[in-house]
Backbone as CSV, one residue per row, in Angstrom:
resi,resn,N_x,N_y,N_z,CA_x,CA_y,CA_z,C_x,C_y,C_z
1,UNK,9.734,-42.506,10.319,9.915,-41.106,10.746,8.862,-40.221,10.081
2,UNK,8.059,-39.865,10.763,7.345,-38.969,10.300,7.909,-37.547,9.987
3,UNK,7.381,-37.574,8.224,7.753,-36.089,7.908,6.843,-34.510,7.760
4,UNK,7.215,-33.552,7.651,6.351,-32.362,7.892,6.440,-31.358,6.784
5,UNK,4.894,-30.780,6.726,4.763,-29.885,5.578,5.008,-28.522,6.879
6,UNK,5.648,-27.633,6.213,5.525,-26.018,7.115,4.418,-25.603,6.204
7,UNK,3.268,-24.706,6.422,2.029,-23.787,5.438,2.559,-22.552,6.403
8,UNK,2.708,-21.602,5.781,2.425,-20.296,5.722,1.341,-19.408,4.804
9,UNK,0.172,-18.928,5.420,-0.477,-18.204,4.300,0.262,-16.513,4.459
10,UNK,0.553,-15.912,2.963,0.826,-14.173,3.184,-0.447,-13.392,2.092
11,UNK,0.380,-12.348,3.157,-0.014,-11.351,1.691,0.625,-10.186,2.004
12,UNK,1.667,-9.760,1.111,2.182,-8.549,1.318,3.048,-8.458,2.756
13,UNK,3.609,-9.563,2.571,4.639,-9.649,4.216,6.221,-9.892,3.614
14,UNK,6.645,-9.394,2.477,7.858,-9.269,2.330,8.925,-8.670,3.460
15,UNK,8.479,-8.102,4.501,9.101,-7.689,5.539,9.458,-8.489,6.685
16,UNK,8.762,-10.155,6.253,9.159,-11.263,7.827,9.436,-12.364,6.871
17,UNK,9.103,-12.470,5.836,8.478,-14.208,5.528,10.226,-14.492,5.387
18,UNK,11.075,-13.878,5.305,12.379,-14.486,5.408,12.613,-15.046,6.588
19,UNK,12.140,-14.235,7.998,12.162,-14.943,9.039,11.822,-15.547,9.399
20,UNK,10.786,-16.323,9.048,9.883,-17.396,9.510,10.279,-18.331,8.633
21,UNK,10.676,-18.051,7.033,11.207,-19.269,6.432,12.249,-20.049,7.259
22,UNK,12.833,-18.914,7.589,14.835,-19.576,8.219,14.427,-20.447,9.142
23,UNK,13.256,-20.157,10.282,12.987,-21.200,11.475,12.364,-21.765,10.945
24,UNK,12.216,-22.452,9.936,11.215,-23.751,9.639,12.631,-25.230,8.812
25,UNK,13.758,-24.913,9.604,14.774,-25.701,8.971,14.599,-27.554,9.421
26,UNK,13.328,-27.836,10.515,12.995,-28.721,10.661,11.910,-29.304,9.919
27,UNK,11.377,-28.554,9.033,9.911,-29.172,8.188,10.917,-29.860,6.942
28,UNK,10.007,-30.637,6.320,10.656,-31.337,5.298,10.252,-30.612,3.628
29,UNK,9.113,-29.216,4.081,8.680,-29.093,2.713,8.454,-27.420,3.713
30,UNK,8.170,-26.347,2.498,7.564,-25.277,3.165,6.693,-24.728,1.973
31,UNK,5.758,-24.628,2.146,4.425,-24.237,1.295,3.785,-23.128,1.791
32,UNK,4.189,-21.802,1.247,3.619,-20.353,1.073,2.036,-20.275,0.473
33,UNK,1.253,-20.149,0.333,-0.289,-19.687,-0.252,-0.374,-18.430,-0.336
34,UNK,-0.192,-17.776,-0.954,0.115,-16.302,-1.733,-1.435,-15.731,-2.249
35,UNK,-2.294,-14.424,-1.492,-3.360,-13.918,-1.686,-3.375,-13.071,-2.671
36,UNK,-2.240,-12.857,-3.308,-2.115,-11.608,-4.115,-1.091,-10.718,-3.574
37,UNK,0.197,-11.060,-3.466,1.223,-10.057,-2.997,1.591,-9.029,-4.158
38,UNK,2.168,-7.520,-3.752,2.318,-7.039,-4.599,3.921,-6.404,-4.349
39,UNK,4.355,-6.456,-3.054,5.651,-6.256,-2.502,6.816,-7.852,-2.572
40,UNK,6.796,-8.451,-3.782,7.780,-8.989,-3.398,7.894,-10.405,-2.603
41,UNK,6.111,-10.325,-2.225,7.257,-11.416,-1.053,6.939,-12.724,-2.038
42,UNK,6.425,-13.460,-2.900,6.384,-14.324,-3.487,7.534,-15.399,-4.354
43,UNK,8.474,-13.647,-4.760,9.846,-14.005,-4.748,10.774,-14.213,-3.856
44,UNK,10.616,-13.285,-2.962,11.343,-13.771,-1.438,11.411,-15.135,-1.197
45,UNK,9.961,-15.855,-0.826,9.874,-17.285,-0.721,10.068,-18.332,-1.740
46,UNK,10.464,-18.177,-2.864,10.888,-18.918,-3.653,12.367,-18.816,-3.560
47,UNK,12.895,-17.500,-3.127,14.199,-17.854,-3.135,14.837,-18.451,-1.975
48,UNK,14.075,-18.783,-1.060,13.990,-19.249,0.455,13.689,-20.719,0.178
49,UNK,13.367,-20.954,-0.970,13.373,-22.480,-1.161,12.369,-23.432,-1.081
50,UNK,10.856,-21.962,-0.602,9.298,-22.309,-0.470,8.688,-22.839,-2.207
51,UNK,7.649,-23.610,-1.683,7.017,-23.911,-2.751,5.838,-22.788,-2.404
52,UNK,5.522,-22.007,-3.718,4.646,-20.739,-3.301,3.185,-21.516,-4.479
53,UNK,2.257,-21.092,-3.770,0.806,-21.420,-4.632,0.125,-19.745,-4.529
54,UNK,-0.495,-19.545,-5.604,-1.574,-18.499,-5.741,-2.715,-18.975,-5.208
55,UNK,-3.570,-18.048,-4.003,-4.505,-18.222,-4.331,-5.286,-16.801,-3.919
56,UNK,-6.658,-16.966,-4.346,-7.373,-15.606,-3.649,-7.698,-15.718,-2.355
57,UNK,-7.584,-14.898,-1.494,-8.000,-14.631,-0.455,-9.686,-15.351,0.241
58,UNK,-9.584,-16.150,1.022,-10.550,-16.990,0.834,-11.605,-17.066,2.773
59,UNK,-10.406,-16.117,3.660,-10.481,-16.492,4.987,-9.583,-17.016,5.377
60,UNK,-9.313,-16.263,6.856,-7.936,-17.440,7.156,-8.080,-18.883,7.296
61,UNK,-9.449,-18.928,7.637,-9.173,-20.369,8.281,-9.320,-21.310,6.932
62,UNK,-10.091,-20.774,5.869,-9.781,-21.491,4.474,-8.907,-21.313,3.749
63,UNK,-8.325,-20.259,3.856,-6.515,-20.462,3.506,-5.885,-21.308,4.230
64,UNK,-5.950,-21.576,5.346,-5.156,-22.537,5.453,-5.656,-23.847,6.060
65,UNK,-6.709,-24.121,5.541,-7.348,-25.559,4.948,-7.119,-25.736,3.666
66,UNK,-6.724,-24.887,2.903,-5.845,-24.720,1.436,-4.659,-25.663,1.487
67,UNK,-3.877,-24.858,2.457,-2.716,-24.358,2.492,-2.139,-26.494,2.735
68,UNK,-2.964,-26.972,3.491,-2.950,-27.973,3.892,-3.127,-28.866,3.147
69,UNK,-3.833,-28.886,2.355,-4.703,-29.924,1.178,-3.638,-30.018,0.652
70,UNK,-2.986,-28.775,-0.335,-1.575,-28.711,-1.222,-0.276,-29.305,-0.503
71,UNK,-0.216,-29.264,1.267,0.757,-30.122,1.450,1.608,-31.728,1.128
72,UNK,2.455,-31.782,0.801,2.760,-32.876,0.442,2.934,-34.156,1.502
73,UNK,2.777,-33.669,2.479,2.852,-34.501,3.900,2.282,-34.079,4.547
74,UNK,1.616,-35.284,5.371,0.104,-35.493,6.384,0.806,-34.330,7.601
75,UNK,1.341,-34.142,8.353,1.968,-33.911,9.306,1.998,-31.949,9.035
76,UNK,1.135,-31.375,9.419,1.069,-29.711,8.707,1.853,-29.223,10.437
77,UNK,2.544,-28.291,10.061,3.208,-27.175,10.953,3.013,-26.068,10.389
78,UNK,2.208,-25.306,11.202,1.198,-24.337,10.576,1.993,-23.405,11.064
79,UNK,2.438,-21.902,10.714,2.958,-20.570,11.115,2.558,-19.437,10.434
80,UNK,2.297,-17.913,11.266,1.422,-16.958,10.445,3.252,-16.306,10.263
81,UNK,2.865,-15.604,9.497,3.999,-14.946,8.790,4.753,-13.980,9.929
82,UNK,4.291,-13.488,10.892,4.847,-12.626,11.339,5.421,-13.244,12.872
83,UNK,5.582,-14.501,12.149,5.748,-15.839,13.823,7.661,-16.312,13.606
84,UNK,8.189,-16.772,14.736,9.129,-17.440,14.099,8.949,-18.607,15.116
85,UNK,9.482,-19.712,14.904,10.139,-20.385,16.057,11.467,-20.309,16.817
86,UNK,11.301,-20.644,18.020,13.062,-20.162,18.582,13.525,-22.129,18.501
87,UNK,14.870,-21.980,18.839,15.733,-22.676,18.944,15.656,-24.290,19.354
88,UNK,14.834,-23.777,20.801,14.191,-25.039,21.389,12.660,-25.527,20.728
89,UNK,12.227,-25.135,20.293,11.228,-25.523,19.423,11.492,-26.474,18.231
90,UNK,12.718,-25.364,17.797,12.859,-26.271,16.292,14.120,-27.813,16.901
91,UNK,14.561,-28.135,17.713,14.980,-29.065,18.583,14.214,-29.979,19.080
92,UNK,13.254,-29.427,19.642,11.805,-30.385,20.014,11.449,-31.012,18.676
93,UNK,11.053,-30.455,17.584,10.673,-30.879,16.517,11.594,-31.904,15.858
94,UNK,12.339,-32.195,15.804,13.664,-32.591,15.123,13.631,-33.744,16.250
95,UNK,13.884,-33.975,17.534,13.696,-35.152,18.496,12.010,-36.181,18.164
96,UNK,11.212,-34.983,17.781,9.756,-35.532,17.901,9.672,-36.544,16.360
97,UNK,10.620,-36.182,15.434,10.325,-36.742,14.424,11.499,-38.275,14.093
98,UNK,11.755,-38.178,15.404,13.064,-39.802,15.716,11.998,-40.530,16.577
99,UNK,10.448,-40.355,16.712,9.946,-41.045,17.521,8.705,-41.506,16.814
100,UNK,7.421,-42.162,16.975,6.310,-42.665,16.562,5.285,-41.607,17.470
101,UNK,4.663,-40.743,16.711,3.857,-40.007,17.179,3.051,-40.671,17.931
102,UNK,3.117,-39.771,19.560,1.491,-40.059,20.138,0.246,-39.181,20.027
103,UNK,0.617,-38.356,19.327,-1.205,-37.494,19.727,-1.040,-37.105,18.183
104,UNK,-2.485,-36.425,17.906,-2.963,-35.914,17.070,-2.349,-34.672,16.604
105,UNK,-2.177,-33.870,17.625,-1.933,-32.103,17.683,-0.830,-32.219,18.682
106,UNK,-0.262,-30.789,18.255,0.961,-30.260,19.571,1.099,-29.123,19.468
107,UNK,0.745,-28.323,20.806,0.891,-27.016,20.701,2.301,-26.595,21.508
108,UNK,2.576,-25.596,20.844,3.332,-24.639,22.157,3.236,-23.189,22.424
109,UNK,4.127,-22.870,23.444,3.812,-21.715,24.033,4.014,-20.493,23.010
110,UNK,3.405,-19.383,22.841,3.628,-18.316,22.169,4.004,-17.412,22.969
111,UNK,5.236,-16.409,22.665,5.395,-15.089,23.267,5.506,-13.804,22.223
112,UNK,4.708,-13.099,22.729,4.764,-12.142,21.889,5.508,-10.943,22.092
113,UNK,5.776,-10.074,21.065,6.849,-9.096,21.068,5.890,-7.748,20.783
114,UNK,5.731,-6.975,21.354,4.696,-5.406,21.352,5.425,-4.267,21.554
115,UNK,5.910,-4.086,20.179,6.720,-2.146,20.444,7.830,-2.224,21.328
116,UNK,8.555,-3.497,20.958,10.291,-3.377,21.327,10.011,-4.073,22.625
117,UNK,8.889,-4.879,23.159,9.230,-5.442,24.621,8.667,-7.172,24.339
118,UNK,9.260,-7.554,24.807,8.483,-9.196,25.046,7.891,-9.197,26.203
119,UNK,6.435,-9.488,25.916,4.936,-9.276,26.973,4.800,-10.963,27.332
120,UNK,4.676,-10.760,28.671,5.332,-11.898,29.691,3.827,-11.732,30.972
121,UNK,2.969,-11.014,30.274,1.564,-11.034,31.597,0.442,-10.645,30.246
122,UNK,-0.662,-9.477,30.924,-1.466,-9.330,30.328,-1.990,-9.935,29.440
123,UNK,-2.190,-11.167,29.692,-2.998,-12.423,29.151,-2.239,-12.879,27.776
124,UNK,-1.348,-12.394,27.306,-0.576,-12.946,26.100,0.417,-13.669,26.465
125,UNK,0.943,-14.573,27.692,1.926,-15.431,27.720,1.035,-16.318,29.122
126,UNK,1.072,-17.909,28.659,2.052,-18.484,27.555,1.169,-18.694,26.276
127,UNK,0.106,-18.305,25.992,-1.132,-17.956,25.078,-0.278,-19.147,24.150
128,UNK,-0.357,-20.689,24.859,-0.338,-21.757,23.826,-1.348,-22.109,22.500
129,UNK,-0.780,-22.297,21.500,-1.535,-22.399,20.097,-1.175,-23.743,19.584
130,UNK,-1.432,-24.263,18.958,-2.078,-25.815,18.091,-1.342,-25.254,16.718
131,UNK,-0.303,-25.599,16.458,0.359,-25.755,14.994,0.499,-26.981,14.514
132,UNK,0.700,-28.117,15.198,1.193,-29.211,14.558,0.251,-30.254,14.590
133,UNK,0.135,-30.795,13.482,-0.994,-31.415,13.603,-1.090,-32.298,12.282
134,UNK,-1.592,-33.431,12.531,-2.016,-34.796,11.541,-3.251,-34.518,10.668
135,UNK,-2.994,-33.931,9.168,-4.448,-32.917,8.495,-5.527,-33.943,8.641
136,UNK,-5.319,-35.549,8.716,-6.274,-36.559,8.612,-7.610,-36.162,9.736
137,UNK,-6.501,-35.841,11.074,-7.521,-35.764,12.338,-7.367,-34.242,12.682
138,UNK,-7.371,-33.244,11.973,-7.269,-31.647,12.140,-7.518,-30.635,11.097
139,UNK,-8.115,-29.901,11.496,-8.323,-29.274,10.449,-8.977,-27.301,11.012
140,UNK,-8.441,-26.475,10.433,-8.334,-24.966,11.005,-9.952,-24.637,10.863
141,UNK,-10.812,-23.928,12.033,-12.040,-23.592,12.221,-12.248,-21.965,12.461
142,UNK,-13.734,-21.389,12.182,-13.240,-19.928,12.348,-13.866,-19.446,11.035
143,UNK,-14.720,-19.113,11.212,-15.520,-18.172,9.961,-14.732,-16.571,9.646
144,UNK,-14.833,-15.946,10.694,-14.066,-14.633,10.241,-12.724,-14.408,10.994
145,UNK,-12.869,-14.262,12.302,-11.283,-14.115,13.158,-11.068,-15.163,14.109
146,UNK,-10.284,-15.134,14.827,-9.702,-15.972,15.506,-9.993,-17.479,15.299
147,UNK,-9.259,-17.630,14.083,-9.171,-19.169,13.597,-8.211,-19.929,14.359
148,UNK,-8.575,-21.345,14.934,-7.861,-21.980,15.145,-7.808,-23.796,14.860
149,UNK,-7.441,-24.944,15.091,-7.105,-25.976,14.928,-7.817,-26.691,15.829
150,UNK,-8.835,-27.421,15.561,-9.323,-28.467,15.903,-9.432,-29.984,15.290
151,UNK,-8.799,-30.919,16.566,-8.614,-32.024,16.082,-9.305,-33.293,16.989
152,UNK,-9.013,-34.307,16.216,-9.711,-35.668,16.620,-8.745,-36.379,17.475
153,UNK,-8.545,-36.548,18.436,-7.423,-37.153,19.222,-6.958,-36.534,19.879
154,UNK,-5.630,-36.917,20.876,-5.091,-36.337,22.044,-4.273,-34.851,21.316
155,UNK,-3.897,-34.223,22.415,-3.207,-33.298,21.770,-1.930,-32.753,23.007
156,UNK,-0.521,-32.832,22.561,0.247,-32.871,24.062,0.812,-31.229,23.857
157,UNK,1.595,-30.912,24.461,2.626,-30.012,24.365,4.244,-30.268,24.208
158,UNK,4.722,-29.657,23.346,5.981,-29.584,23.010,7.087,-28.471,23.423
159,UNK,8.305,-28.691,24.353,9.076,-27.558,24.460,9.324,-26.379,23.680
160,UNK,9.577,-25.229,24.073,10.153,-24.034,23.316,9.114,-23.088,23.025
161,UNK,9.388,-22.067,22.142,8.302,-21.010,21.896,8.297,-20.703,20.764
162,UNK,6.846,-20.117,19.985,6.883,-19.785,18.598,6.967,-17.951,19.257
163,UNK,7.826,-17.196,18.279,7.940,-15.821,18.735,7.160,-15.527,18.023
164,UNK,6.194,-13.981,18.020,5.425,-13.765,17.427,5.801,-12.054,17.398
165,UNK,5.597,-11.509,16.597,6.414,-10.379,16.435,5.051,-9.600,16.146
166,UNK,4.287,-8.725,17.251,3.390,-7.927,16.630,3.377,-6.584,16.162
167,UNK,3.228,-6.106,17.036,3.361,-4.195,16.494,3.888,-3.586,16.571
168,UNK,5.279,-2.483,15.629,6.031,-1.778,15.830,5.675,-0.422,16.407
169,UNK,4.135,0.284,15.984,3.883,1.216,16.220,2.253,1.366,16.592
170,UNK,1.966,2.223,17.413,0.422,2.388,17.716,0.117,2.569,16.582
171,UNK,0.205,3.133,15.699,-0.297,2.855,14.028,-1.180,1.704,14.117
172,UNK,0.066,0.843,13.389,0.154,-0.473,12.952,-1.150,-1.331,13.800
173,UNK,-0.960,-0.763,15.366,-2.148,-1.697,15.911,-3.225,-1.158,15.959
174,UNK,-3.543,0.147,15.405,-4.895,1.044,15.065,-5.250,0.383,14.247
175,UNK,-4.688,-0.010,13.343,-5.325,0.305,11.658,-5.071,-1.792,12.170
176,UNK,-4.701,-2.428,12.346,-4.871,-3.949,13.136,-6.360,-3.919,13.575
177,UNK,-6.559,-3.044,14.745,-7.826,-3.202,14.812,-8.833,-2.505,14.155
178,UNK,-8.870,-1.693,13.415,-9.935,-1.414,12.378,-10.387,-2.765,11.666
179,UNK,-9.345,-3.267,11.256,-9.315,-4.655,9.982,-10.143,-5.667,10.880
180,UNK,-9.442,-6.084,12.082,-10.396,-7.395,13.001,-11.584,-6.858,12.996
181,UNK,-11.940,-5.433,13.855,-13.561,-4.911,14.380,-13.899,-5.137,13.430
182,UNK,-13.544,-4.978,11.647,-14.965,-5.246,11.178,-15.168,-6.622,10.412
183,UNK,-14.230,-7.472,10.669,-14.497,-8.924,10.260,-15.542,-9.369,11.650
184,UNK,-15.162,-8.997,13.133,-15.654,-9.701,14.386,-17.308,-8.542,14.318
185,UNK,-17.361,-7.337,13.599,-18.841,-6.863,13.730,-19.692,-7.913,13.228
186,UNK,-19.168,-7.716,11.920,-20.060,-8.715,10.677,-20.057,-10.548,11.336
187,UNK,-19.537,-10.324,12.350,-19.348,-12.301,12.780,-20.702,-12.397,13.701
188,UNK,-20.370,-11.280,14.669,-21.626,-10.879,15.910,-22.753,-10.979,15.431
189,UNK,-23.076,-9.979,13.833,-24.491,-9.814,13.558,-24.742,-11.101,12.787
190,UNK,-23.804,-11.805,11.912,-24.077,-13.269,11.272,-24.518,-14.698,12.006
191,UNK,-23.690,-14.593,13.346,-24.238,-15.184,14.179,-26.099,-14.881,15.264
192,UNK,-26.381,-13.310,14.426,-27.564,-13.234,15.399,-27.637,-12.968,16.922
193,UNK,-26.274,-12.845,16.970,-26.051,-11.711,18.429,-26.813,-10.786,18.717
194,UNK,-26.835,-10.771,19.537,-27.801,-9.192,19.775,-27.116,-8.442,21.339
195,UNK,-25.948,-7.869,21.432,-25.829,-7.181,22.823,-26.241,-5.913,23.040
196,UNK,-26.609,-5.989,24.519,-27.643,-4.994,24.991,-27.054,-3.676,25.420
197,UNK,-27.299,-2.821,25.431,-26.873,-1.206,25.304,-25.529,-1.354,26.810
198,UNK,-26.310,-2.067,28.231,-25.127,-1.853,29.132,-23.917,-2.569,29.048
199,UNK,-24.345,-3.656,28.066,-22.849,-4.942,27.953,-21.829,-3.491,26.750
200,UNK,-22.707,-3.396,25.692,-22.147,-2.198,24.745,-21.005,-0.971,25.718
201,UNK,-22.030,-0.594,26.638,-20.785,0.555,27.396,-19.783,0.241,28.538
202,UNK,-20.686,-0.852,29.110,-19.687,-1.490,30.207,-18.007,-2.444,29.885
203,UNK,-18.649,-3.050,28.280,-17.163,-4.249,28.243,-16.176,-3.743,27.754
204,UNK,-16.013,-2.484,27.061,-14.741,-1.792,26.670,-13.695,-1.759,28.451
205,UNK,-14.605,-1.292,29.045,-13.965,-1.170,30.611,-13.801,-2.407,30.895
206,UNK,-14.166,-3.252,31.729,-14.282,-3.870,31.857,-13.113,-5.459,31.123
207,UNK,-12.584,-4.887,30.030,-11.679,-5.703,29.002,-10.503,-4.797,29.892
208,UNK,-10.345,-4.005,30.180,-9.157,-2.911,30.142,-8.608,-3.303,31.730
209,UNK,-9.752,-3.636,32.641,-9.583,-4.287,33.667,-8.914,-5.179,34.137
210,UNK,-9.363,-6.397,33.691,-9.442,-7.394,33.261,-7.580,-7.896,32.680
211,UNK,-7.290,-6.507,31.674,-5.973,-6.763,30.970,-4.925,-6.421,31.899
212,UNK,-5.091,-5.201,32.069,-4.238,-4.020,33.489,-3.670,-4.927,34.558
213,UNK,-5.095,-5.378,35.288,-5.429,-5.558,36.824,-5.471,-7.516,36.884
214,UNK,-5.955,-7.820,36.460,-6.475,-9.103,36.766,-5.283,-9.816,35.975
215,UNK,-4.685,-9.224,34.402,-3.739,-10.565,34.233,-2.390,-9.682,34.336
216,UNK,-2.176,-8.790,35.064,-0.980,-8.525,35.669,-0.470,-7.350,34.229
217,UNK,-1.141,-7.156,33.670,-0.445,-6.407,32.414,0.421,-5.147,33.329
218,UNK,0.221,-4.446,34.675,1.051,-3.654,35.048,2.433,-4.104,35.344
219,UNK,2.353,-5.060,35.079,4.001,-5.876,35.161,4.619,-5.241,33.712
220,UNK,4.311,-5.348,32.877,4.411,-5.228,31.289,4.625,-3.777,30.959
221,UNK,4.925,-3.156,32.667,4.850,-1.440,31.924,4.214,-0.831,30.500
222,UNK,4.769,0.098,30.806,3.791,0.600,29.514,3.661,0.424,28.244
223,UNK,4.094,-0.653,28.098,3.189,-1.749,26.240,2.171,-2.094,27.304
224,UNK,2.296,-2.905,29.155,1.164,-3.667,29.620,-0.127,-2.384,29.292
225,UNK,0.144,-1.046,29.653,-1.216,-0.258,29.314,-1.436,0.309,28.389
226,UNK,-0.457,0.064,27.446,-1.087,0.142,25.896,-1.947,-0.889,25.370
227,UNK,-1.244,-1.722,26.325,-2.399,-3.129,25.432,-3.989,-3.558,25.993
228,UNK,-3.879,-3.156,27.180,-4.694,-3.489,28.090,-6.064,-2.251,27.477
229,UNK,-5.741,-1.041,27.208,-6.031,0.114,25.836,-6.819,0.113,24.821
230,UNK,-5.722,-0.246,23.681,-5.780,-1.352,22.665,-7.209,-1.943,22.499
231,UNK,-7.098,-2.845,24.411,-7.707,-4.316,24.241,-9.620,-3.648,24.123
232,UNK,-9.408,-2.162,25.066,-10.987,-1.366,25.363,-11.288,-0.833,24.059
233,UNK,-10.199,-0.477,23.453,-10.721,0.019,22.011,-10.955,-0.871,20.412
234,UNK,-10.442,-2.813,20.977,-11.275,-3.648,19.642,-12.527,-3.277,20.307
235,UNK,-12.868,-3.749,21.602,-14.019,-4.117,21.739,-15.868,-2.515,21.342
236,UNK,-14.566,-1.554,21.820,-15.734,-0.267,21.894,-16.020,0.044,20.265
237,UNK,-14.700,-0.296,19.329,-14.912,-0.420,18.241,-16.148,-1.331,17.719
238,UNK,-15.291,-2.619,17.811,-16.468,-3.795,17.300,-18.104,-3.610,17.595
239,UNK,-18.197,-3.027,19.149,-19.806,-3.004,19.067,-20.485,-1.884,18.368
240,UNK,-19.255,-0.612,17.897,-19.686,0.605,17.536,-20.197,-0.115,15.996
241,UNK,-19.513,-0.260,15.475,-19.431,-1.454,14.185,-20.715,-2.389,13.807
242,UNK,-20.810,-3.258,15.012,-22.092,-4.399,14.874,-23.386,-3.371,14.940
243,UNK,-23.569,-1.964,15.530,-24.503,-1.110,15.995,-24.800,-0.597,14.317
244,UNK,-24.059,-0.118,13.835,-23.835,0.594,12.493,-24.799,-0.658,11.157
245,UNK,-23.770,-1.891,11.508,-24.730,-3.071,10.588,-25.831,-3.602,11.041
246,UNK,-26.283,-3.280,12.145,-27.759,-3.832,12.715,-28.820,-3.201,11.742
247,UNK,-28.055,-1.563,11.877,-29.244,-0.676,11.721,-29.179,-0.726,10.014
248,UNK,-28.358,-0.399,9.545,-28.085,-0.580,8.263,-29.092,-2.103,7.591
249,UNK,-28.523,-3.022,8.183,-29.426,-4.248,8.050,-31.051,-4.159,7.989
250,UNK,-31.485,-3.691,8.814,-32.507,-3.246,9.536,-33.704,-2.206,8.357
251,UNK,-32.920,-1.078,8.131,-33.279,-0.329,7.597,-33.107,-0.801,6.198
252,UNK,-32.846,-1.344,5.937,-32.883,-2.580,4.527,-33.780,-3.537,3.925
253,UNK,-34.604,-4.094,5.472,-35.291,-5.004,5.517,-36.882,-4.038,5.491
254,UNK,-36.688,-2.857,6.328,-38.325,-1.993,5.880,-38.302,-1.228,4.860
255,UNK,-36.918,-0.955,4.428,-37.127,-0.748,2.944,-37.643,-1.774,1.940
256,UNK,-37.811,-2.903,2.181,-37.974,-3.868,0.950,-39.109,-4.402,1.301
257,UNK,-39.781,-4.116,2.854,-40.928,-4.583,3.186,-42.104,-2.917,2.189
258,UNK,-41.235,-2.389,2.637,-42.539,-1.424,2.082,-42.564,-1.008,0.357
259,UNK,-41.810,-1.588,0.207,-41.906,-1.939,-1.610,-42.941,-2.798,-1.802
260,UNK,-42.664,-3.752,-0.731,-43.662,-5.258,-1.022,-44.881,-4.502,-0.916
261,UNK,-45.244,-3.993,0.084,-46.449,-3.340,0.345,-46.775,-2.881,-0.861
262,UNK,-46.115,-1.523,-1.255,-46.760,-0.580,-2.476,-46.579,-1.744,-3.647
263,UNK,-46.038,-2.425,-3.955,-46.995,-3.350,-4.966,-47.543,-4.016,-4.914
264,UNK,-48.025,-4.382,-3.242,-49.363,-5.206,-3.426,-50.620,-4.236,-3.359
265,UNK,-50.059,-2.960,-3.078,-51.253,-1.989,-3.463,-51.618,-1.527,-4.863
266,UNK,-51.013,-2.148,-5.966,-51.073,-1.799,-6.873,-52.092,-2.915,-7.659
267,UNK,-51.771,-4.015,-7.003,-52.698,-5.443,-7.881,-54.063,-4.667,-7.385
């Protein structure tokens, strides 16, 4: 019977990690990686019965290539703090572990929860994700945002849903996307991106489209056109952002060229 580590990485999520502990009653171990909490939640998860590790803040996707290493069993069930599993999930899991694994990875479906509604279009359902997974043949990828799980072998799907609980308030998803735009600016210009002034004014629209119109977000009433919103303002952000570090960059590099200069005018 194969057994399972749960990893959770936090920081400062004393407000869920109880909930996500409670749905992990099918893992055989649950291992917290703690960035520096200052609310509490470190004790929370110890009294939840987590094994909690310190560490510094390292990236998600190297937190939880951390998070994994420290597991005590090959078999990682990965969850972000503000996730739970429902019912049939943790059932699937519990059947899957009376059997001889066939694949590498197993994802399932995610639904997410946006300002009191569960969003069922606008491209967030069934927005399947890769949690489970054999660390031998998997391992989490992703320099700044959107980290995810890539593995060596098949990878199937498993019944049920991980809930994902995002934003209580347009706040919360303002100041959400401030934090991504400027991990995904600094990713654009590290990678040597370069987008051109009409992609810059056209893809904020164009995303909003796309969210609204094309994946049905008007089904989703109005969270669907908050999000669809939202979705015009990472992007008008992020390029406002990558525009700001180009030049900054930029103006860095003829500053230090023309130093070079005036002291080679000096030999």
């Amino acid at each position: 019977m194969p057994q399972i580590s749960a990893t959770i990485i936090t920081l400062n999520e004393a407000k869920s990690i109880t909930r996500v502990i409670r749905s992990l009653s099918s893992a055989d171990e649950i291992v917290v990686v703690d960035a520096g909490s200052s609310d509490g939640t470190q004790q929370l998860a110890e009294s939840l019965g987590a094994r909690v590790i310190a560490h510094s803040w390292q990236g998600f996707a190297a937190q939880k290539n951390f998070a994994s290493r420290e597991a005590k069993y090959d078999w990682i069930l990965s969850l972000d703090a503000d996730e739970e599993l429902n019912a049939d999930v943790q059932a699937a899991i519990r059947e899957w572990k009376t059997t001889a694994p066939a694949a590498s990875g197993y994802r399932f479906a995610r639904r997410a929860r946006y300002l009191g509604r569960w969003i069922l279009h606008s491209g967030w359902y069934p927005d399947y994700k890769l949690r489970l997974f054999h660390r031998g043949a998997g391992r989490w990828v992703g320099d700044y945002v959107h980290e995810s799980v890539v593995v060596s072998g098949g990878v199937e799907t498993l019944p049920g849903e991980i809930l994902h609980y995002t934003c209580d308030s347009l706040d919360e998803h303002r100041q959400r996307i401030e934090f991504y735009t400027d991990l995904a600016a600094r990713e654009t210009l590290d990678r040597g991106e370069s987008p051109g002034f009409l992609r810059r004014l056209l893809a904020p629209g164009w995303v909003f489209v796309q969210s609204y119109f094309f994946r049905l977000g008007v089904l989703d009433g109005l969270q669907g056109l908050l999000i669809a919103s939202m979705a015009a303002r990472y992007v008008r952000r992020k390029y406002s952002k990558w525009v700001r570090l180009r030049n900054a960059e930029k103006a860095g590099r003829e500053t230090e060229s023309g130093r070079g200069q005036a002291a080679s005018g000096t030999r």
